[in-house]
N, C-alpha and C positions, 0 to 999 in steps of 0.2 A: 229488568232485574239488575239490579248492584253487582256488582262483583265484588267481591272479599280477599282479603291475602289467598285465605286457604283455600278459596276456590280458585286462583292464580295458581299457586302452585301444585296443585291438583291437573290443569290443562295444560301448563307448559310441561309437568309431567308426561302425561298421556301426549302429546307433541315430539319430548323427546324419546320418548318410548316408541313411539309409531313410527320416527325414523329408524330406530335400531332395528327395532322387531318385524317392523310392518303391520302386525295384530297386535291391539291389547285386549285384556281383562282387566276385571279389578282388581284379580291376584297379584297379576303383577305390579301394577301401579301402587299395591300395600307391599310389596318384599320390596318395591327402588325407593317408597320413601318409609319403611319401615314402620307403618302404623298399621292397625286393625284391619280386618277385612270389612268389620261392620263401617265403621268410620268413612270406607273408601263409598260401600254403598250409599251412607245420608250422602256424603257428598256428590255422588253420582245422579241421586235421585232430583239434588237441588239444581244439579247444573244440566240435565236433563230439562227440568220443566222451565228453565231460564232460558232453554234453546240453545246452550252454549256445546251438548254432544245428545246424541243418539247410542243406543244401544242394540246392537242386530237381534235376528232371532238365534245366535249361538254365541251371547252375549260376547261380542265384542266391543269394544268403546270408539267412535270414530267422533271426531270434530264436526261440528256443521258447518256448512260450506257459506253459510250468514252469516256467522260468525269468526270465519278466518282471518280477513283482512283486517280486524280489532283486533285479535290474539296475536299477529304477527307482527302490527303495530305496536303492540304492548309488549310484548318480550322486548324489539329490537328497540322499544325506547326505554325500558329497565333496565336492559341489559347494556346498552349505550352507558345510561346514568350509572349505573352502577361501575363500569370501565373511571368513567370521569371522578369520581368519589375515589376512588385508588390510585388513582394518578393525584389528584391534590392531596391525596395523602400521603403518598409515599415521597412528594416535595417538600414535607415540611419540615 
C-alpha cells in the first residue's frame, strides 16, 4: 500500500499521541487534528488494511511493529527536511 499525506499525518499523529497519552482512540486523534470522527474512521480503516496500525478489542489504535522502523524513518527524514527548508529560509 502507498502512503498518502493524509495517511502521514494521521500516524505521525497516533505516534505523537501515544507518546503523550500512551492509549489512543480515534476520538482523540479527531479533537489533535480537529477533523471528523468519521473521517478518522475511513482513515483508520485504510491504514489498517495497509498494515500500517491495528485496533484492540477496546478500540485502541497501536502502530505495527512492521511497520515502525519506516514510520520513524519517515518522520525523522520529514522532519530533518523540513528543519533544513527553514534554515535556507530564514538565510535568505
Amino acid at each position: 500500500m502507498k502512503l498518502h499525506a493524509s495517511g502521514e499525518d494521521y500516524l505521525e499523529t497516533i505516534l505523537v499521541l501515544q507518546k503523550k497519552l500512551g492509549m489512543v482512540r480515534s476520538v482523540d486523534v479527531a479533537r489533535h487534528m480537529e477533523v471528523s470522527k468519521p473521517s478518522v474512521c475511513h482513515a483508520v480503516a485504510t491504514l489498517r488494511d495497509g498494515g500500517f496500525l491495528m485496533m484492540d478489542e477496546d478500540h485502541f489504535l497501536h502502530l505495527t511493529a512492521s511497520k515502525l522502523p519506516f514510520l520513524f524513518f519517515y518522520i525523522l527524514f520529514f522532519s530533518s527536511r523540513q528543519i533544513l527548508f527553514l534554515a535556507v529560509w530564514h538565510s535568505l
